[in-house]
C-alpha positions in Angstrom: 35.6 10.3 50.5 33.9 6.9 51.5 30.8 8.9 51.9 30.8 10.4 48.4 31.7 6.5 47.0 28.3 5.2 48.9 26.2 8.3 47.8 27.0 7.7 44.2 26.7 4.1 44.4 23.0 4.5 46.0 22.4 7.1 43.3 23.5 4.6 40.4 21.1 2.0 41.9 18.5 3.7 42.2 18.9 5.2 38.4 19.0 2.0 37.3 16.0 0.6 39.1 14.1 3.7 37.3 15.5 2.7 34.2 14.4 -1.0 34.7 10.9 0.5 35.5 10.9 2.5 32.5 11.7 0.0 29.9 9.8 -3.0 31.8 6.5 0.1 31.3 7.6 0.6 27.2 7.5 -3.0 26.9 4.2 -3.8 28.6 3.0 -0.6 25.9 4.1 -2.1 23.2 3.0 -5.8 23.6 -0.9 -4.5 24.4 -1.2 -1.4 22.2 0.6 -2.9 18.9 -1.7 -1.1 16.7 0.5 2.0 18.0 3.6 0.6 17.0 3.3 -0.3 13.6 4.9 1.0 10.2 2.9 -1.6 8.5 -0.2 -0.4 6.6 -1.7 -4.1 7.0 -3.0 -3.2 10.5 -6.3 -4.7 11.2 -9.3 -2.5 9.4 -12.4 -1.4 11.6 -15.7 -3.2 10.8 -16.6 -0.2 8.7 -13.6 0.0 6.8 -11.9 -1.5 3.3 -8.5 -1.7 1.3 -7.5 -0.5 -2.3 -6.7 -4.3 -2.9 -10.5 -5.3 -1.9 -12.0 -2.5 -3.9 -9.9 -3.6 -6.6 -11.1 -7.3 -6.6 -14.7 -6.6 -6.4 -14.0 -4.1 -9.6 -12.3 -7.0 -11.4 -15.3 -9.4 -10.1 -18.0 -7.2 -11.6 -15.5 -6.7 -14.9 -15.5 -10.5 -15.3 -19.2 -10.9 -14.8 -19.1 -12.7 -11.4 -21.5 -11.4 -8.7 -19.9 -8.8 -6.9 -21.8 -5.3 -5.5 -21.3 -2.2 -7.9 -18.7 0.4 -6.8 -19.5 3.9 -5.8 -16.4 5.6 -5.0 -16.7 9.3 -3.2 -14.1 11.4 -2.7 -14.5 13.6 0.9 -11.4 15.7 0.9 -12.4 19.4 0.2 -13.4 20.6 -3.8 -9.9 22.1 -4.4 -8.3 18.5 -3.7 -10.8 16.7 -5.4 -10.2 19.2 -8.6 -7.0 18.9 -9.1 -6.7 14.8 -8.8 -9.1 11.9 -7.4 -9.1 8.0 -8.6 -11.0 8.3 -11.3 -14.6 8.0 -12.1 -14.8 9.1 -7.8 -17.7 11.8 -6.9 -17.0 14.2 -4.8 -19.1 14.1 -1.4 -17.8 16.3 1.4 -19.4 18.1 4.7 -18.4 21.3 3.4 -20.8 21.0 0.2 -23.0 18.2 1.6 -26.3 19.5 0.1 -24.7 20.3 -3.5 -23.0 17.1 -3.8 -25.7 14.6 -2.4 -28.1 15.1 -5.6 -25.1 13.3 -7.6 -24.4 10.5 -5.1 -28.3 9.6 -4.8 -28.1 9.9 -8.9 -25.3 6.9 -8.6 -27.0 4.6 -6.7 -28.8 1.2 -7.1 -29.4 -1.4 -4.8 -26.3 -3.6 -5.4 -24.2 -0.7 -4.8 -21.5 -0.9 -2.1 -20.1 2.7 -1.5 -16.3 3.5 -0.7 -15.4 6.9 1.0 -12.0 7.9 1.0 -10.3 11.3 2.0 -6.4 11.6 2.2 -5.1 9.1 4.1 -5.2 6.8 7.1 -5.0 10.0 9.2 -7.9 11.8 7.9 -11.4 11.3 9.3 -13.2 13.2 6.8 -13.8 10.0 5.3 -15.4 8.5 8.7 -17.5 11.8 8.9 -18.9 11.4 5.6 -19.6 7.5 5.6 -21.3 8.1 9.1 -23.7 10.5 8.2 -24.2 8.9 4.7 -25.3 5.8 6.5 -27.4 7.7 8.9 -29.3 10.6 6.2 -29.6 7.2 3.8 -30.5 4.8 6.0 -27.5 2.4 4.9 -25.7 0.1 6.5 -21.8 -0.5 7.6 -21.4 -3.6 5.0 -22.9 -0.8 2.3 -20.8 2.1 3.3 -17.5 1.6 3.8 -14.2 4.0 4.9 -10.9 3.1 2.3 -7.9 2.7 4.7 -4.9 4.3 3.4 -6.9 6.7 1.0 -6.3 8.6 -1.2 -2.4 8.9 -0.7 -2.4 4.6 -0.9 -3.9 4.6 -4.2 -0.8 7.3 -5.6 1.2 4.7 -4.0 -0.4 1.6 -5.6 -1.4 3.4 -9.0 1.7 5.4 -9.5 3.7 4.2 -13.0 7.0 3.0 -12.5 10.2 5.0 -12.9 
């Protein structure tokens, strides 16, 4: 019997030195990879990318006649998506009809434009895909093309009428 008593006492020692270790590890994940951790949608935005509440206050600039760049907003989630509901006045711009869409976007843009891609949501990289190879075919820049964090399902969220 006092041989089973020391075995299971060495046994829950050592279970709770792995479970120290464990936890200590989690820890040490959380405090350097907070990014990973967090419900907010406030985490920090990528040199190349923008917010609906940014968009917004360069729209209301412009509206109120300050200087502000002119907003081209394109919409790369496939057609059917873009058919049956995008913010408005968006073009539609995706790799799957790149060469039928471009004509449009070229159409749309002046030299003060600044242009926003969004695709669903903070998920989806269709919107990185599009902005990168806009930048590249057009020769733009990452100040003029920019990637809207949160997309498309953020602005339902920010534009959706109360109940």
């Amino acid at each position: 019997m006092r041989k089973c008593d020391k075995t299971m006492r060495q046994i829950s020692r050592q279970s709770l030195v792995l479970i120290l270790v464990a936890a200590i590890a989690a820890l040490a994940s959380a405090l350097f990879h907070r990014e990973l951790f967090s419900t907010s949608p406030a985490t920090a935005l990528a040199p190349d990318e923008t917010t609906w509440t940014q968009v917004a206050a360069w729209q209301q600039a412009t509206a109120n006649g300050a200087p502000a760049p002119r907003i081209l907003i394109l919409d790369a989630r496939p057609d059917a998506a873009y058919r049956a509901a995008h913010v408005p006045g968006a073009l539609p711009l995706n790799e799957a009809r790149w060469e039928q869409h471009l004509p449009a976007v070229i159409a749309a843009l002046r030299d003060d434009t600044r242009i926003i891609v969004y695709c669903d949501d903070t998920l989806c990289q269709a919107s990185h895909g599009v902005a990168a190879r806009l930048r590249r075919e057009l020769a733009l820049d990452e100040t003029t093309v920019l990637v809207l964090k949160g997309g498309w399902r953020e602005w339902q969220q920010t534009h959706e009428p109360p109940r």
